[in-house]
C-alpha positions as CSV (number, residue, x, y, z in Angstrom):
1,X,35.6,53.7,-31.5
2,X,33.7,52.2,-34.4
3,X,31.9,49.0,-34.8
4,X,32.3,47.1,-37.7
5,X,29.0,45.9,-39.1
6,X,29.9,42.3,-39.0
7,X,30.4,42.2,-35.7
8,X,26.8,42.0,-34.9
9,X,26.4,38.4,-35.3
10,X,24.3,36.9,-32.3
11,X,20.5,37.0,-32.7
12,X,19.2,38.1,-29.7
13,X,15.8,39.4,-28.5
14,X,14.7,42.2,-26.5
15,X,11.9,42.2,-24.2
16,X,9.5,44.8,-22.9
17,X,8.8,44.8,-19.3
18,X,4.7,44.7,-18.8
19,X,3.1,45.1,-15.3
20,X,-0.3,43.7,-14.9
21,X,-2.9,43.7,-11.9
22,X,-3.3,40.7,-10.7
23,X,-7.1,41.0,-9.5
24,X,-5.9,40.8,-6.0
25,X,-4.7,44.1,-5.3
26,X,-1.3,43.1,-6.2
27,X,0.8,43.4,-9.7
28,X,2.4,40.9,-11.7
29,X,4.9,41.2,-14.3
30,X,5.7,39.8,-17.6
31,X,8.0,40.2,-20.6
32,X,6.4,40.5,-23.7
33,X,8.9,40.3,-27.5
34,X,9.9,43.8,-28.6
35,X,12.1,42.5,-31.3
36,X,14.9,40.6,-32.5
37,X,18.3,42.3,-33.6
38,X,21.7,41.3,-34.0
39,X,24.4,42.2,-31.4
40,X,28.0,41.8,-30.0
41,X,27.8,40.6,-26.3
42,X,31.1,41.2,-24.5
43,X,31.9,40.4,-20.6
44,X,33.3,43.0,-18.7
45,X,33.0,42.8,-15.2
46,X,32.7,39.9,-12.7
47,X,31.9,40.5,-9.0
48,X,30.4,38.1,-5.8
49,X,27.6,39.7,-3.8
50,X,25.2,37.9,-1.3
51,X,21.7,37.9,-1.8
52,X,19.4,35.5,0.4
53,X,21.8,34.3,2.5
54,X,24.0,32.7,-0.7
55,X,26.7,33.8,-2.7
56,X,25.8,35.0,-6.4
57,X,27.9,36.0,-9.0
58,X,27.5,39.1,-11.3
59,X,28.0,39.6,-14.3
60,X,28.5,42.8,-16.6
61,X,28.4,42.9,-19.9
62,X,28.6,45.6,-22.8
63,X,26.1,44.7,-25.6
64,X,26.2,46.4,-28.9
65,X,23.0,46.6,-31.2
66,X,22.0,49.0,-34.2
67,X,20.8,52.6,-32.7
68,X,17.3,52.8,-31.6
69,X,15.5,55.1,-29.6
70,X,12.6,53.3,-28.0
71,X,14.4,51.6,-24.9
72,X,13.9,51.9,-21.5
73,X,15.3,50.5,-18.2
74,X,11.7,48.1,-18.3
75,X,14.1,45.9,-21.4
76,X,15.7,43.2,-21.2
77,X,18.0,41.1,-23.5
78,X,17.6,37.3,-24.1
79,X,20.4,35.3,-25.6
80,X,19.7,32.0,-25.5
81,X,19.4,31.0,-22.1
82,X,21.2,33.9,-20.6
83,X,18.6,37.1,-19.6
84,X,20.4,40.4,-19.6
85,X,19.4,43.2,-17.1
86,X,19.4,46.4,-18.8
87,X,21.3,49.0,-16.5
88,X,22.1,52.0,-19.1
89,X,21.9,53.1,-22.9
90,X,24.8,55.2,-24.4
91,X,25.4,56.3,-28.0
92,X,28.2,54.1,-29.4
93,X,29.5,56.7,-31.7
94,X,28.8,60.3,-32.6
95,X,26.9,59.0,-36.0
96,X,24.2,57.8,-33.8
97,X,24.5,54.2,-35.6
98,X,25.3,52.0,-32.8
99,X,23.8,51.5,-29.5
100,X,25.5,50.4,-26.1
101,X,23.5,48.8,-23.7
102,X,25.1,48.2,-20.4
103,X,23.9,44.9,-18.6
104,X,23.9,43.0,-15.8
105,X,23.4,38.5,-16.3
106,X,23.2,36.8,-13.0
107,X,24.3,33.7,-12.4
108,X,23.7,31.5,-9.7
């Protein structure tokens, strides 16, 4: 299936997982800006799991961006307030001109 052009229209930014030592034998990790691009974010999937001893909810989504080949699972997306897990890449059509990133938002 092709995606139109225009629908790209949210300005979100993708971030670059960095691990650091922290001086105490132990790591820390931060997020540094990759870049900004335009997508289309669309939900997909909602499920309940426990983790801690609550009840969180989970959220997949399917975002679209312009192809690129420099992503890794270390990315993530950040659209507004909502931080996107990336879970998987796909080619979104056999042009190479789209991208699919599969994501996971949590919510509390």
């Amino acid at each position: 299936m092709s995606t139109p052009i225009g629908a790209l229209r949210r300005r979100v930014s993708l971030e670059r997982r960095e691990d650091m030592f922290d001086g105490a034998g132990g790591m820390t990790s931060t997020y540094a800006l990759l870049s900004e691009v335009f997508a289309a974010v669309e939900a997909k999937r909602r499920r309940t799991d426990v983790e801690g001893g609550r009840e969180i909810g989970v959220v997949t989504h399917l975002v679209t961006i312009r192809f690129r080949d420099d992503l890794s699972g270390r990315v993530r997306i950040r659209d507004g307030g909502a931080i996107y897990r990336v879970l998987s890449t796909e080619r979104a059509d056999p042009q190479g001109r789209f991208l699919h990133l599969w994501c996971e938002e949590e919510q509390a």
